[in-house]
C-alpha positions as CSV (number, residue, x, y, z in Angstrom):
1,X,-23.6,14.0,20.9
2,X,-23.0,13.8,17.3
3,X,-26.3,13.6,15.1
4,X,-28.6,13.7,18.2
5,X,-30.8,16.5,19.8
6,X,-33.0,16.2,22.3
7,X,-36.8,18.3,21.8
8,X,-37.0,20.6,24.7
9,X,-40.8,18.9,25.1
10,X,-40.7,16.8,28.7
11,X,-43.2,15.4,29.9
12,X,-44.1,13.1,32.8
13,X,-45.5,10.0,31.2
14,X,-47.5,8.2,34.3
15,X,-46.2,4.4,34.8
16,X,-43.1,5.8,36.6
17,X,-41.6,7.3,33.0
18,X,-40.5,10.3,32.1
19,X,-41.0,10.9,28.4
20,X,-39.2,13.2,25.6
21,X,-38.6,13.4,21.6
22,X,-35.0,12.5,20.7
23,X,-33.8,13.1,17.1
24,X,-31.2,10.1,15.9
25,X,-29.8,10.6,12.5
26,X,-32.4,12.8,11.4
27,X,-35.0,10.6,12.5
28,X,-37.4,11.6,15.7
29,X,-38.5,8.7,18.3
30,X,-40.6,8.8,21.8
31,X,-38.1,7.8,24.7
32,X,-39.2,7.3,28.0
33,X,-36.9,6.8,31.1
34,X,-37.8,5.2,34.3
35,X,-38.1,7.3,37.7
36,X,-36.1,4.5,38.9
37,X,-33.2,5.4,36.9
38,X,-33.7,8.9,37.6
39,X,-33.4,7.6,41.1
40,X,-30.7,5.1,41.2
41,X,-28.5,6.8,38.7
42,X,-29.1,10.3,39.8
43,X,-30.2,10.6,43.0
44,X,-33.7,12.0,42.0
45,X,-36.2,12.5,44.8
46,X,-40.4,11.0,44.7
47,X,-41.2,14.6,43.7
48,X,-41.9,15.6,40.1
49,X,-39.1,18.7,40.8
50,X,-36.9,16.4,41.5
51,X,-37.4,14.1,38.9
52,X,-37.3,16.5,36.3
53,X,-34.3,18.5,37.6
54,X,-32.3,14.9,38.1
55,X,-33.3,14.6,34.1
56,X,-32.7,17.6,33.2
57,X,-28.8,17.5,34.3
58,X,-28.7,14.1,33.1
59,X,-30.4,14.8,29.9
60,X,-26.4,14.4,27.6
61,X,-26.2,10.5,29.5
62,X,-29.5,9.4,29.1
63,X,-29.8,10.8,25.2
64,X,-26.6,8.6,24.5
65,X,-27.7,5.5,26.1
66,X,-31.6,6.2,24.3
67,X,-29.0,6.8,20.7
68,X,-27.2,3.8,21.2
69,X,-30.9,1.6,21.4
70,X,-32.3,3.3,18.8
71,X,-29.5,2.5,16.5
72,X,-29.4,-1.2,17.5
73,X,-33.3,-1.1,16.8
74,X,-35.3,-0.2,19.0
75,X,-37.4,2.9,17.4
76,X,-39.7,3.7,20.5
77,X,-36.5,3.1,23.6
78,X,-37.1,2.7,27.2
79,X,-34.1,3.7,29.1
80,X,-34.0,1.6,32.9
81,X,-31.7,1.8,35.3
82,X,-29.8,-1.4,33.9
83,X,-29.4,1.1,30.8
84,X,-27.1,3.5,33.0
């Protein structure tokens, strides 16, 4: 992950999102990631545990995916589950 580091701040976002801080390029932007993707992609549980445990040992995937938005343009990403 070249030029990208993810801010140890998680938090559970409400709406079914999980968000964090992701530097890109020296920049910092708010990405959120679905609990469906967490689910589908990752076979995350209802629970918050689970959730953030499935993000957690995800967190290199879903950081590369949020990158590759951000560089296209969007500042503020939303990663779904047709993302992963």
């Amino acid at each position: 992950m070249s030029d990208i580091q993810i801010f140890d701040h998680v938090d559970m976002g409400g709406h079914g999102t999980l968000h964090f801080d992701l530097l890109v390029d020296g920049k910092r932007h708010k990405v959120r990631v679905s609990y469906e993707a967490l689910q589908d992609h990752f076979g995350a549980e209802e629970d918050v545990i689970s959730v953030m445990e499935a993000f957690r040992k995800n967190a290199e995937k879903i950081a590369e995916v949020a990158a590759a938005k951000i560089r296209d343009g969007d500042t503020e990403p939303m990663v779904g589950t047709t993302d992963l």
